[in-house]
N, C-alpha and C positions, 0 to 999 in steps of 0.2 A: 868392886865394880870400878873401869876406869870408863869414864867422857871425854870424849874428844872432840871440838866443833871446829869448823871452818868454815868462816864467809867468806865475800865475796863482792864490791862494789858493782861491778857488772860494766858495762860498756858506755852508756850511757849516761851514767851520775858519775861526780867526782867526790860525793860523801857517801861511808856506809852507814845505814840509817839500823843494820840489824842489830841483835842483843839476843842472849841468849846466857841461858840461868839452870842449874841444878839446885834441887834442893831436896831434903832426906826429912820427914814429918816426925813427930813422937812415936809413933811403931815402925818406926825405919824404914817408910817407906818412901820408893824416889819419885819424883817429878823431874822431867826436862821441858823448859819453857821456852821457846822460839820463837822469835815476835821481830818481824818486817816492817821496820818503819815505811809508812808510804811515802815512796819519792817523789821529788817534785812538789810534796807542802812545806811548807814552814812547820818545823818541828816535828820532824817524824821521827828524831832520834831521842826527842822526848821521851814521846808518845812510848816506840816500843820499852825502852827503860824503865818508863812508870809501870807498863803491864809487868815485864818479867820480873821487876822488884817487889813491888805490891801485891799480886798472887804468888809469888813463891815464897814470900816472908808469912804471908796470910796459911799459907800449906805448911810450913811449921810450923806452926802449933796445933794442927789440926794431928789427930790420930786414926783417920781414917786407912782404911784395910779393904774394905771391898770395893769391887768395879763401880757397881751400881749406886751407890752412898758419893763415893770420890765422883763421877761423872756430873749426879746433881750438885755437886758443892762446888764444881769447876762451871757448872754452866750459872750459877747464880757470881759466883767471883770475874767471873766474864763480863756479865751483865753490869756489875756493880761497878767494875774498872772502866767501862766503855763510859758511863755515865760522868765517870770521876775522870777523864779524859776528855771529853764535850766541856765539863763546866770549868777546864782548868784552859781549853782553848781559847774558852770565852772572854776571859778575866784580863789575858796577856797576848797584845796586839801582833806581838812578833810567833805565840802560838797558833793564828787563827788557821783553823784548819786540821789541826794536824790530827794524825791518825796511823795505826799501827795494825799489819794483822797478826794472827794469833799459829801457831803449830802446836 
């Protein structure tokens, strides 16, 4: 399988905040991770980095195969990074805010 991505800064910002990540699990299975840093905060190129790094590294090691199993372990790995993205905004005054969304 080949990937291929292209962003985009847009018209409006003069930094691009997106990030974007493949990763392949112990049963060979693929992930592609897209995460929009939100413009206009401080740190939103963080933000999306910490998600696509941190849940696609967390997905390799995972062996998941089915929809339904992969679905729940991507909605608690969500939950888990949004958390872990609040408490790292917290800490670091030039993060305060930041925030990324998810594809």
């Amino acid at each position: 399988m080949q990937i291929a991505y292209r962003t985009a800064i847009g018209e409006r910002r003069t930094d691009n905040e997106d990030n974007v990540g493949t990763f392949t699990n112990q049963a060979g299975v693929n992930l592609a991770i897209i995460a929009d840093g939100i413009g206009g905060n401080q740190g939103g190129d963080v933000a999306s980095e910490m998600a696509v790094s941190h849940i696609g590294h967390a997905f390799e090691a995972t062996t998941l195969t089915d929809y339904e199993t992969a679905s729940d372990w991507l909605q608690e790995q969500i939950e888990t990074e949004n958390q872990t993205i609040r408490e790292r905004s917290q800490q670091f005054e030039d993060l305060m805010g930041m925030g990324t969304l998810l594809c």
